[in-house]
DSSP file (Angstrom, degrees, kcal/mol; ACC not computed):
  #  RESIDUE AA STRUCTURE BP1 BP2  ACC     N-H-->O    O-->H-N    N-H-->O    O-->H-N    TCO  KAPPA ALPHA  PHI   PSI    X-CA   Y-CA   Z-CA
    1    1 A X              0   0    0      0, 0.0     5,-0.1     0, 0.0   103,-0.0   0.000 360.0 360.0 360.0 127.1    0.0    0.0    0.0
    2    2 A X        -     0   0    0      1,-0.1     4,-0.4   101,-0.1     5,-0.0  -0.292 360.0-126.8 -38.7 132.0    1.2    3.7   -0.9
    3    3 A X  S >> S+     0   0    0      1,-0.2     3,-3.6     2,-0.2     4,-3.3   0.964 106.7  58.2 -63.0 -39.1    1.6    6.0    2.1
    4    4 A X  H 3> S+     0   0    0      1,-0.3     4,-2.3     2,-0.2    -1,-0.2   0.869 106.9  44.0 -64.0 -24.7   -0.8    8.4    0.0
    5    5 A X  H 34 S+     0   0    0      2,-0.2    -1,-0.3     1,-0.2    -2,-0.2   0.575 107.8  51.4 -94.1  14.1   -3.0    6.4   -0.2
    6    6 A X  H X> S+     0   0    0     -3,-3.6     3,-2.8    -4,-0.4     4,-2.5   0.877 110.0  59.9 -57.8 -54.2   -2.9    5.2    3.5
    7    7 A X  H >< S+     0   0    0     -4,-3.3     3,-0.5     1,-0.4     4,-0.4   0.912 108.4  42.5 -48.5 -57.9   -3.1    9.1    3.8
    8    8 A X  T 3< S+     0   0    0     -4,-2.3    -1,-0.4     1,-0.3    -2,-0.1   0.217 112.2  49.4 -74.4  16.3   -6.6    8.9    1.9
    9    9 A X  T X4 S+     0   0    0     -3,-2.8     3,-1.6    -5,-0.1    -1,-0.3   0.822  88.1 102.3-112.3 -62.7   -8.3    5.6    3.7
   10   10 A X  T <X S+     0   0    0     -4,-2.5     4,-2.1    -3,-0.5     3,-0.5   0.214  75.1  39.0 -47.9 -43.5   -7.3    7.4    6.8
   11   11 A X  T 34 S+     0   0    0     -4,-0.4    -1,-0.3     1,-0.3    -3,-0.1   0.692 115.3  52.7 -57.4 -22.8  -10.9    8.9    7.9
   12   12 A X  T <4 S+     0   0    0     -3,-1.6    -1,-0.3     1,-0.1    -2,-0.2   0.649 106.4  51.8-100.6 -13.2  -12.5    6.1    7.1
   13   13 A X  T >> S+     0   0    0     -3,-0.5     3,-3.8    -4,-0.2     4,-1.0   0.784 106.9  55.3 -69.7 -47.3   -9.9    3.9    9.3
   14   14 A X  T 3< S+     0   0    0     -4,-2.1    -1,-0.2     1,-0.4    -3,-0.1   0.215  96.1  70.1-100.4  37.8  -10.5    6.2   12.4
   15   15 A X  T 34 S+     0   0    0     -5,-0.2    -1,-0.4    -3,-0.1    -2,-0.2   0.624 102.7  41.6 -78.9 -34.9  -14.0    5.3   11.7
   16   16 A X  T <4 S+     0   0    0     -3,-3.8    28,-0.3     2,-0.0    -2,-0.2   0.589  89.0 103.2 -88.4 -19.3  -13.1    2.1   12.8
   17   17 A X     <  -     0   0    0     -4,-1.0     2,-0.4    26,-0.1    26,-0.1  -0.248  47.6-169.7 -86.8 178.7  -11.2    2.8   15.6
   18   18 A X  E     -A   42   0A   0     24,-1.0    24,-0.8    22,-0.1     2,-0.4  -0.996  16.6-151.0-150.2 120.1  -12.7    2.5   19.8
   19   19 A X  E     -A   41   0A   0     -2,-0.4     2,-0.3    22,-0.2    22,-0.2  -0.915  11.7-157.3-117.3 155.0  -10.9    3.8   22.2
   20   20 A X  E     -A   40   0A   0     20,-1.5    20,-5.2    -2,-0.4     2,-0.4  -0.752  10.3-161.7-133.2 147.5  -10.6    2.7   25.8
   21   21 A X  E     +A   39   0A   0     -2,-0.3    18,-0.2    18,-0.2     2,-0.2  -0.961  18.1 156.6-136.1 154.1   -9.2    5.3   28.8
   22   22 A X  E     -A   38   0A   0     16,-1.0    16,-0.5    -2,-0.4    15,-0.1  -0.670  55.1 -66.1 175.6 131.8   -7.9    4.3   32.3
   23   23 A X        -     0   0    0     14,-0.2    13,-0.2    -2,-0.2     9,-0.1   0.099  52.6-140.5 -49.9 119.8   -5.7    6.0   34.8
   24   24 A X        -     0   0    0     11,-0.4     2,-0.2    57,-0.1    -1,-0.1  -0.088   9.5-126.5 -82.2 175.2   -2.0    6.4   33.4
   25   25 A X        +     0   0    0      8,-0.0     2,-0.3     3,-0.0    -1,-0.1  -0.823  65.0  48.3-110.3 143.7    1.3    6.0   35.6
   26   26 A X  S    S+     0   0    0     -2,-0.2     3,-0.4     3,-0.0     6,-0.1  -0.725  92.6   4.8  99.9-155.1    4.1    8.9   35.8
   27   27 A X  S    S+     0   0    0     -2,-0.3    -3,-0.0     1,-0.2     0, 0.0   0.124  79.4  91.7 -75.1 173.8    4.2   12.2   36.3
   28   28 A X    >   -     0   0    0      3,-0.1     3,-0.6     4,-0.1     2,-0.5  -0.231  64.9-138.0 144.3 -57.4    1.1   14.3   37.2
   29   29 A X  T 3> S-     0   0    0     -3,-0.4     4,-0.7     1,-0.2     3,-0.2  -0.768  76.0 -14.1 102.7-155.6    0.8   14.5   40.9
   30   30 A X  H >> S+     0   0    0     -2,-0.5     3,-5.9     1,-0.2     4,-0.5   0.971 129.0  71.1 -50.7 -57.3   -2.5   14.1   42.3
   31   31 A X  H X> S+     0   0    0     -3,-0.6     4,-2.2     1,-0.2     3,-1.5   0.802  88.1  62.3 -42.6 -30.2   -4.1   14.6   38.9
   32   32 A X  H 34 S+     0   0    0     -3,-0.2    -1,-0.2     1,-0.2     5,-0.2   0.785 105.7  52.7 -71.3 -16.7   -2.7   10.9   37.6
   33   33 A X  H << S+     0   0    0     -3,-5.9    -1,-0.2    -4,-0.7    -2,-0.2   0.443 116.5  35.0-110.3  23.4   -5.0    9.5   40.5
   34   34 A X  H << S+     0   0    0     -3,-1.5     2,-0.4    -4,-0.5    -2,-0.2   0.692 110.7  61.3-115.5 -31.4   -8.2   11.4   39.4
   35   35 A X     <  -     0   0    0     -4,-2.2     2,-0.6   -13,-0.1   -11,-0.4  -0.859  67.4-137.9-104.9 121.4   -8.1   11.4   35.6
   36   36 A X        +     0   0    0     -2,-0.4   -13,-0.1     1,-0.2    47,-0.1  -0.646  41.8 151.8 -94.6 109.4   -8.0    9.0   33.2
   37   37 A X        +     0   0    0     -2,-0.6     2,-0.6    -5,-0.2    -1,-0.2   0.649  41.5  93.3-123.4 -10.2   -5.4   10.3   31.0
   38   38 A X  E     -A   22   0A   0    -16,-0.5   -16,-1.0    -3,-0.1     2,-0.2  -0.825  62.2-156.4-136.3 109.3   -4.0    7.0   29.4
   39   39 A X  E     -A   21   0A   0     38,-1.7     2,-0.8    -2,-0.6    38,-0.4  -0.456  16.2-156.7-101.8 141.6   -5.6    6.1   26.5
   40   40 A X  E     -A   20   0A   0    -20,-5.2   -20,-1.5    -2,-0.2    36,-0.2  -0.734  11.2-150.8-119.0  92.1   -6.1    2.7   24.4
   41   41 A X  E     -AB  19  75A   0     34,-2.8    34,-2.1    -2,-0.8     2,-0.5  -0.419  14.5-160.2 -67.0 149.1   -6.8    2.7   20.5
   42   42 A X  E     +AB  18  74A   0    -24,-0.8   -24,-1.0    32,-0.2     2,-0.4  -0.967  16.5 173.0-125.8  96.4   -8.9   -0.3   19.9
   43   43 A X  E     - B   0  73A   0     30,-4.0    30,-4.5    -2,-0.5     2,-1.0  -0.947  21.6-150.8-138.9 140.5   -8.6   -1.2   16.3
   44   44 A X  E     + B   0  72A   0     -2,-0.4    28,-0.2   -28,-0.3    27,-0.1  -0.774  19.0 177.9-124.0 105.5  -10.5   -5.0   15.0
   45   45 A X  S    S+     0   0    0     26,-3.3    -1,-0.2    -2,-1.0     3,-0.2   0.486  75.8  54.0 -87.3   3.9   -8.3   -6.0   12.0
   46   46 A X  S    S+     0   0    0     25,-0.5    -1,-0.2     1,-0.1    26,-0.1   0.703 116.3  41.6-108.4 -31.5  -10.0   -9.3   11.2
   47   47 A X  S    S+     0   0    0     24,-0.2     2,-0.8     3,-0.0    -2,-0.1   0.006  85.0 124.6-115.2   8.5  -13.4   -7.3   11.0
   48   48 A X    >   -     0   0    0     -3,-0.2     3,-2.0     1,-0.2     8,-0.1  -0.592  45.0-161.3-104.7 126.8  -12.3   -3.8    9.0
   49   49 A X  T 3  S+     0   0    0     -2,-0.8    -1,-0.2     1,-0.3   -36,-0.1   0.673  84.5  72.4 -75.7 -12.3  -14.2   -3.1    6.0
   50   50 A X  T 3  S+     0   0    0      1,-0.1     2,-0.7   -38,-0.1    -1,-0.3   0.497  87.9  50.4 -86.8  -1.0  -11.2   -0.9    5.3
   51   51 A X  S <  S-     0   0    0     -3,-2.0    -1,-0.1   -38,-0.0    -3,-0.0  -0.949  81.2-114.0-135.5 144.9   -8.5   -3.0    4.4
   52   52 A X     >  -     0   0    0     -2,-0.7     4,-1.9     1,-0.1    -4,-0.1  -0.222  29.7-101.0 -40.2 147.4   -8.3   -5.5    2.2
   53   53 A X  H  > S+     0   0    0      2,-0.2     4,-2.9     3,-0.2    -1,-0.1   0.858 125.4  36.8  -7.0 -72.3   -7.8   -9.4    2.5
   54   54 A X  H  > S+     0   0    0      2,-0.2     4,-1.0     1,-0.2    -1,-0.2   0.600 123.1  50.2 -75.7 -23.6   -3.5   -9.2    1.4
   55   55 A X  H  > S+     0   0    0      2,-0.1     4,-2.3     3,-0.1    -2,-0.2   0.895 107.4  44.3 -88.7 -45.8   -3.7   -6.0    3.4
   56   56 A X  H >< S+     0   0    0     -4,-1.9     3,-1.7     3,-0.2     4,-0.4   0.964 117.7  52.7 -63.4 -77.7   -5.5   -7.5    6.7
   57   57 A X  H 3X S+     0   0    0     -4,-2.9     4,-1.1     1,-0.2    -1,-0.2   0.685 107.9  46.6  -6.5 -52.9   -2.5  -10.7    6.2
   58   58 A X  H 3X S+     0   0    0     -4,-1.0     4,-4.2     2,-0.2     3,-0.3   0.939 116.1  51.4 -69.3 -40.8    0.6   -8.3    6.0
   59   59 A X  H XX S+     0   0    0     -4,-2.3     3,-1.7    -3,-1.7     4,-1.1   0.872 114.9  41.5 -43.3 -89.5   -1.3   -6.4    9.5
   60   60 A X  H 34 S+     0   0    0     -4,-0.4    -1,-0.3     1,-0.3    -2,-0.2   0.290 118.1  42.9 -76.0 -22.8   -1.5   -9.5   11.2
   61   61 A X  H 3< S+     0   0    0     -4,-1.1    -1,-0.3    -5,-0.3     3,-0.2   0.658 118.8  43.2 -95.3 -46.0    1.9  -11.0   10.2
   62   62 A X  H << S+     0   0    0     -4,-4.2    -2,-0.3    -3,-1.7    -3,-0.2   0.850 126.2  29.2 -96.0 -33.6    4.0   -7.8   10.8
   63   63 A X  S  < S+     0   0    0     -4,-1.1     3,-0.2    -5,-0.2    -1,-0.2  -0.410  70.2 133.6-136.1  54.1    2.4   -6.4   14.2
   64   64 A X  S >  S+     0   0    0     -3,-0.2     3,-2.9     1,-0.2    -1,-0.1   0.882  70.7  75.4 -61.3 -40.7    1.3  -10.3   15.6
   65   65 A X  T 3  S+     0   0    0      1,-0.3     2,-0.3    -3,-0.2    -1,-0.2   0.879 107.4  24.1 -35.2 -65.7    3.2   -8.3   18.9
   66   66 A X  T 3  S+     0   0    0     -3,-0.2     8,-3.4     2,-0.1     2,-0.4  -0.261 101.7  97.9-117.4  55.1    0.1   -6.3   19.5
   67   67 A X  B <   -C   73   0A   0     -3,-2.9     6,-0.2    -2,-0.3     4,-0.0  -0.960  60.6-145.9-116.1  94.1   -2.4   -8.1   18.2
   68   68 A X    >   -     0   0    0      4,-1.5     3,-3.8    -2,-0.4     4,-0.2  -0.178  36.1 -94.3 -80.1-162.9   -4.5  -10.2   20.3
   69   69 A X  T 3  S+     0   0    0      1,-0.3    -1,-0.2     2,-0.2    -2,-0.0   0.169 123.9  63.7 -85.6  15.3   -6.2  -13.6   19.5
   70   70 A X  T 3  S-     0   0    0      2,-0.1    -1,-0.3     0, 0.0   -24,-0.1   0.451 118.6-111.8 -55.9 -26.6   -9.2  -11.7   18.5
   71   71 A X    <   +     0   0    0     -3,-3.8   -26,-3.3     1,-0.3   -25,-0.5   0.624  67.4 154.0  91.3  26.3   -7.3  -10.1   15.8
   72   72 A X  E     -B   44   0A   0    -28,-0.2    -4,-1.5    -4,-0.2     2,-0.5  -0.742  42.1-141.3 -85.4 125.9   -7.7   -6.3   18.1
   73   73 A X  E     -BC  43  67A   0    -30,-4.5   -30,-4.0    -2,-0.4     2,-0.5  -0.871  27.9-150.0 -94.0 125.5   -4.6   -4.3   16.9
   74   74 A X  E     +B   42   0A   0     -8,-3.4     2,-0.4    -2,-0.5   -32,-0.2  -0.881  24.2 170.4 -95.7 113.3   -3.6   -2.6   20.6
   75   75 A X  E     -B   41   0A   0    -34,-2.1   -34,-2.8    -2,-0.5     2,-0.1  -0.893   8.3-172.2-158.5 142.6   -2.0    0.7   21.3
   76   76 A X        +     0   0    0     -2,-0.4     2,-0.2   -36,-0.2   -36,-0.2  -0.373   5.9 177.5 -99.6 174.6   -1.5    2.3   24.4
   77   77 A X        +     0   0    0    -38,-0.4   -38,-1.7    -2,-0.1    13,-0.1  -0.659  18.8 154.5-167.5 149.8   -0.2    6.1   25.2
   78   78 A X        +     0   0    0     -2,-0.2   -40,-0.1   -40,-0.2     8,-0.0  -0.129  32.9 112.7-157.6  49.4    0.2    7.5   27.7
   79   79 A X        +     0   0    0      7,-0.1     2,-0.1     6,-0.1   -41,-0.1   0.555  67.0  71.1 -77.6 -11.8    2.9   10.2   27.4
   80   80 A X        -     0   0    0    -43,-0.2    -3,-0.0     2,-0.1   -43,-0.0  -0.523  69.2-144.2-111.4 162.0    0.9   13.2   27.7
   81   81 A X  S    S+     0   0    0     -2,-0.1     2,-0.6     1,-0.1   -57,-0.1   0.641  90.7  88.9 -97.7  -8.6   -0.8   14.5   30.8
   82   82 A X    >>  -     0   0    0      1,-0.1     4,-1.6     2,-0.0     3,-1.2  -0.649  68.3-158.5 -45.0  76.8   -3.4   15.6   28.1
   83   83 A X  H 3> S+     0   0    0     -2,-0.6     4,-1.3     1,-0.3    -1,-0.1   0.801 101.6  49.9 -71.5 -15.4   -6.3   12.4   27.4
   84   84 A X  H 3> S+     0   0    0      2,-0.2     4,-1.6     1,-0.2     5,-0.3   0.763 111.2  44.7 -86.1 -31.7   -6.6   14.6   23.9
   85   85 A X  H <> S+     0   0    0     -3,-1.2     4,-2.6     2,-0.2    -2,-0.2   0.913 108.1  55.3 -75.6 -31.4   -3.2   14.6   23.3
   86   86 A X  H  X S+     0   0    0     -4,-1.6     4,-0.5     2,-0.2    -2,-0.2   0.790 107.3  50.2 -76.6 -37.2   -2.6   11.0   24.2
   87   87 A X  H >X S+     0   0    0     -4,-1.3     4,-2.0    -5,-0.3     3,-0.5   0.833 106.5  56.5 -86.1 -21.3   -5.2    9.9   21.6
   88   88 A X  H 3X S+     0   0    0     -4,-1.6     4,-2.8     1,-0.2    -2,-0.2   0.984 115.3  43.4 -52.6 -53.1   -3.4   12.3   18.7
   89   89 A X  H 3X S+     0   0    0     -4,-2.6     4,-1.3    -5,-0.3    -1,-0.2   0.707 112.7  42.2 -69.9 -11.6   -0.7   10.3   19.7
   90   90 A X  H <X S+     0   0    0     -3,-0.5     4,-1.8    -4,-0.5    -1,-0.2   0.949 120.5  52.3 -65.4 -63.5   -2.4    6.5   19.9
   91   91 A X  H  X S+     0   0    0     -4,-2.0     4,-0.6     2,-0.2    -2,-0.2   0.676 111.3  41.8 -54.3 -61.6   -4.0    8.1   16.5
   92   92 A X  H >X S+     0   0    0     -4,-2.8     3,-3.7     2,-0.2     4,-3.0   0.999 120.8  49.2 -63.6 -83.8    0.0    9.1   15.0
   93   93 A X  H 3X S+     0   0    0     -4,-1.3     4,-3.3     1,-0.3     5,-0.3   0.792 105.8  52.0  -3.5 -65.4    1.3    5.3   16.4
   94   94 A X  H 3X S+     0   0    0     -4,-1.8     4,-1.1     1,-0.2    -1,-0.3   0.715 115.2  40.1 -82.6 -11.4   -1.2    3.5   15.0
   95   95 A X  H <X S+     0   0    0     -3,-3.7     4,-1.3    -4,-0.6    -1,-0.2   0.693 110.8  59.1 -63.1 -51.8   -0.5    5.1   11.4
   96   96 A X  H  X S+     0   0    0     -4,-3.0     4,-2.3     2,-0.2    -2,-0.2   0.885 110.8  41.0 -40.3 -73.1    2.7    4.9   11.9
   97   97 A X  H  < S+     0   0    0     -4,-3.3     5,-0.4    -5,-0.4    -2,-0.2   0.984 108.8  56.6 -31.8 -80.4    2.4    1.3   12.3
   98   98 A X  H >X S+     0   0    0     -4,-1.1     3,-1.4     1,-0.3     4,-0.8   0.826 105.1  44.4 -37.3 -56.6    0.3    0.6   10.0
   99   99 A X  H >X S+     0   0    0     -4,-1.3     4,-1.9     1,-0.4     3,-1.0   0.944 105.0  59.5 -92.0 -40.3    1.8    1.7    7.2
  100  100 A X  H 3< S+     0   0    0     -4,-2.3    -1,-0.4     1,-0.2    -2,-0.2   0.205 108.4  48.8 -92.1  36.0    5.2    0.4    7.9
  101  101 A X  H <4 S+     0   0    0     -3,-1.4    -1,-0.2   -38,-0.0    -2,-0.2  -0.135 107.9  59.3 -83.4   1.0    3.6   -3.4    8.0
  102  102 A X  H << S+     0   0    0     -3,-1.0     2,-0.7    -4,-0.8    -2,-0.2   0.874  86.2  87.1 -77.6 -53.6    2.0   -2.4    4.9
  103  103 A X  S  < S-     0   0    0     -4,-1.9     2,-0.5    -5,-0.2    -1,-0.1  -0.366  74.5-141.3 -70.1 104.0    5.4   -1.7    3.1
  104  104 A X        -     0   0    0     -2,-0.7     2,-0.3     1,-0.1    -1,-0.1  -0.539  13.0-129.0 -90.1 143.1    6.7   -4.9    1.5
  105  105 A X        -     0   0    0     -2,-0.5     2,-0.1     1,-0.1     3,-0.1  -0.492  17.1-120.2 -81.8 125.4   10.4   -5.5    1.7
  106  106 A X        -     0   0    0     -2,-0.3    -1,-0.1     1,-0.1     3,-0.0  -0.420  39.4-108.8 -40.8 130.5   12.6   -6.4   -1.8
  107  107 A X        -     0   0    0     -2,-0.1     2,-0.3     1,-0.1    -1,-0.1  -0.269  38.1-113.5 -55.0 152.6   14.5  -10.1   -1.2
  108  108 A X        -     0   0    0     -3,-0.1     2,-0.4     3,-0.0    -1,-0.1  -0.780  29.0-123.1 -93.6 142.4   17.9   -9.4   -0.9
  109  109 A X        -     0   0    0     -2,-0.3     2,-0.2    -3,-0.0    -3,-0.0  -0.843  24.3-114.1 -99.8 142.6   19.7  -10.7   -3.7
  110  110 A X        -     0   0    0     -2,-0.4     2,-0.3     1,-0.0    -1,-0.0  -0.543  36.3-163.5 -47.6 115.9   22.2  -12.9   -2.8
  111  111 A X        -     0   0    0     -2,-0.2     2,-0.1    -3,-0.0    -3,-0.0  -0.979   7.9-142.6-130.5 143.3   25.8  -11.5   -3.7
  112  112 A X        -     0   0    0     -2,-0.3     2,-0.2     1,-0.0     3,-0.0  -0.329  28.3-108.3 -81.1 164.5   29.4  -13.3   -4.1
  113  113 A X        -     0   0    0     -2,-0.1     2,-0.1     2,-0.0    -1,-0.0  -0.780  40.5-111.3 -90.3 153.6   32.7  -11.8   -3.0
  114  114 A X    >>  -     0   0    0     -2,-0.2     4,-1.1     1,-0.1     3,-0.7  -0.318  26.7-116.7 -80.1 161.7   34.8  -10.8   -6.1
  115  115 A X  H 3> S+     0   0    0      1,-0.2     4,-0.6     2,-0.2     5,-0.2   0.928 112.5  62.6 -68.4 -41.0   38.0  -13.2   -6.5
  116  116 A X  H 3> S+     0   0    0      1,-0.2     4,-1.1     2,-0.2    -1,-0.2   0.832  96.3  57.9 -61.0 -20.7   40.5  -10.2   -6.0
  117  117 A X  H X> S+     0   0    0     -3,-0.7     3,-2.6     1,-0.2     4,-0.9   0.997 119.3  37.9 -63.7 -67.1   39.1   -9.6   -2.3
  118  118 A X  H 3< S+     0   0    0     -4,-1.1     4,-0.2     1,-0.3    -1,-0.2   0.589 112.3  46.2 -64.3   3.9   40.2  -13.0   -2.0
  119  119 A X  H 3< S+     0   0    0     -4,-0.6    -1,-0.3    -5,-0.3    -2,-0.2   0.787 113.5  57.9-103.4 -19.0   42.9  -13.2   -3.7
  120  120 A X  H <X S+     0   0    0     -3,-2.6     4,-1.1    -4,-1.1    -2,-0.2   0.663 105.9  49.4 -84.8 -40.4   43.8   -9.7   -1.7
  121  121 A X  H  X S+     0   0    0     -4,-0.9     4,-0.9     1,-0.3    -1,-0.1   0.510 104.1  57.7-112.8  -3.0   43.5  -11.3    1.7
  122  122 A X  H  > S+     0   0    0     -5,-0.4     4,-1.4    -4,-0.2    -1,-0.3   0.610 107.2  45.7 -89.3 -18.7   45.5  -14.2    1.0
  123  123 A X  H  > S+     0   0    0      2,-0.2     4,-1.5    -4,-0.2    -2,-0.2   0.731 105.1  58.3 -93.1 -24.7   48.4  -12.3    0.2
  124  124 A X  H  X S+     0   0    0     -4,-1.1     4,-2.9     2,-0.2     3,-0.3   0.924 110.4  43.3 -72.3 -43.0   48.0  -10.2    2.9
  125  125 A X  H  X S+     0   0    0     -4,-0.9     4,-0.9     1,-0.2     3,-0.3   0.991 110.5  67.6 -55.7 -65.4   48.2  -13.7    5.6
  126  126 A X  H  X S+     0   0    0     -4,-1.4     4,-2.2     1,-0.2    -2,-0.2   0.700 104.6  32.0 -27.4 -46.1   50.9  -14.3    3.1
  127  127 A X  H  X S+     0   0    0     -4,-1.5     4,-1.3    -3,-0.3    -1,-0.2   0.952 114.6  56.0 -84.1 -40.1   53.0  -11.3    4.4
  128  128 A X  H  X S+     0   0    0     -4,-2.9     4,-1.3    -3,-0.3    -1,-0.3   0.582 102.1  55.0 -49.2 -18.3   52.2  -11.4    7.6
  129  129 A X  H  X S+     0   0    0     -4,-0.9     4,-2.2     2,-0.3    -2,-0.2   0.821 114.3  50.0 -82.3 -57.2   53.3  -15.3    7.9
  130  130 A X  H  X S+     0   0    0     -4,-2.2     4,-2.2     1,-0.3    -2,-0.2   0.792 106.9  45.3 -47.9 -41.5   56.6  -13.9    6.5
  131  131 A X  H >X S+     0   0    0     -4,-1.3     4,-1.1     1,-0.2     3,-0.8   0.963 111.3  53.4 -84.2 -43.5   57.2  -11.4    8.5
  132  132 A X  H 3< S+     0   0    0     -4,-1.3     4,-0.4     1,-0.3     3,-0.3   0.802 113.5  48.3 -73.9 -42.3   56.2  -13.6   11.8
  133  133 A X  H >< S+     0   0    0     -4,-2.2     3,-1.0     1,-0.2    -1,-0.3   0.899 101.2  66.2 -41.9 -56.3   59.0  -16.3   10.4
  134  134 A X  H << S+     0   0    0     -4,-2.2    -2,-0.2    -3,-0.8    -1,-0.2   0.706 100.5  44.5 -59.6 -19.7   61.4  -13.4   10.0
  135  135 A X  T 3< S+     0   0    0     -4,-1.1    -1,-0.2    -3,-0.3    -2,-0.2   0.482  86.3 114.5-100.4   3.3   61.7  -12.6   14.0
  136  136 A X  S <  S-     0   0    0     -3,-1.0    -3,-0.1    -4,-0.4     0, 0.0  -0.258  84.7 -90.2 -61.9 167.2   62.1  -16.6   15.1
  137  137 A X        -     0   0    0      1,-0.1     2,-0.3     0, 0.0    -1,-0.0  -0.052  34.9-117.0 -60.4 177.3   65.4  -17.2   16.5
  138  138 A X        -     0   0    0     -3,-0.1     2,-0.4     2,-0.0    -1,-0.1  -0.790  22.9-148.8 -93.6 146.3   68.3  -18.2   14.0
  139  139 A X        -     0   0    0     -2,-0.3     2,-0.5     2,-0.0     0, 0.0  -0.990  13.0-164.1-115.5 140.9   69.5  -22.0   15.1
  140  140 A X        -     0   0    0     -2,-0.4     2,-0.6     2,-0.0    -2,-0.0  -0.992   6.7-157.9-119.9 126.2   73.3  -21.7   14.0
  141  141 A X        -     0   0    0     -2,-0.5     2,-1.1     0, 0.0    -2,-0.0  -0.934   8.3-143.5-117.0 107.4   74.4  -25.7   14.0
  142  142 A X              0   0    0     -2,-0.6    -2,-0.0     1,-0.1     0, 0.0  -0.618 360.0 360.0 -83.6 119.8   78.1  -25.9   14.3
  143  143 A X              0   0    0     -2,-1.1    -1,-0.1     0, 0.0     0, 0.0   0.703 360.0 360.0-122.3 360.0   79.3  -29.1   12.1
């Protein structure tokens, strides 16, 4: 899938999405134990009228991590002390995501090393060898 056209599904994806809130951990003070600032995008890849079949696969394959055995794509944040800010950021994540399990990777071609590397690193043991020969002792054998 094309990011631009990720860009252009996108309104119709946060159609899809359900979000869950529940009191975050970190900074805040008092406020982190009255406000439910820590936010959960909820998004049901098995079920999304937005993606495709080969598109749902690549989802499920590339982000298995935060997926459960419902087929619910999970992401938390909770980085902000902001519950609006925190779902821009769930929102960003989950796009984010998305689109880079979307993007399929060229095989690596298989490449050989050229013969002169080899031929290069054998001469080089070669010299060293020499030189390591050249500081042994002499034996001088009187006959």
């Amino acid at each position: 899938m094309k990011a631009q056209n990720l860009a252009e599904r996108q309104a119709e994806l946060e159609k899809e999405f359900s979000f869950r809130m529940s009191r975050s951990s970190g900074k805040g003070g008092q406020h982190v134990n009255k406000v439910s600032t820590r936010v959960e995008l909820l998004f049901d890849v098995l079920n999304s009228e937005n993606l495709t079949d080969e598109e749902k696969g690549l989802v499920i394959r590339n982000l298995a991590a935060i997926i459960s055995q419902n087929g619910i794509l999970q992401i938390a944040s909770q980085d902000s002390r902001s519950q609006l800010r925190n779902k821009e950021n769930a929102k960003a994540k989950f796009f984010e995501r998305l689109a880079k399990a979307l993007t399929v990777e060229k095989p690596r071609k298989k490449t050989r090393k050229p013969k002169s590397l080899n031929e290069k690193r054998l001469k080089e043991k070669k010299i060293t060898g020499e030189k390591k020969v050249s500081r042994q002792k002499v034996n001088h054998k009187n006959d």
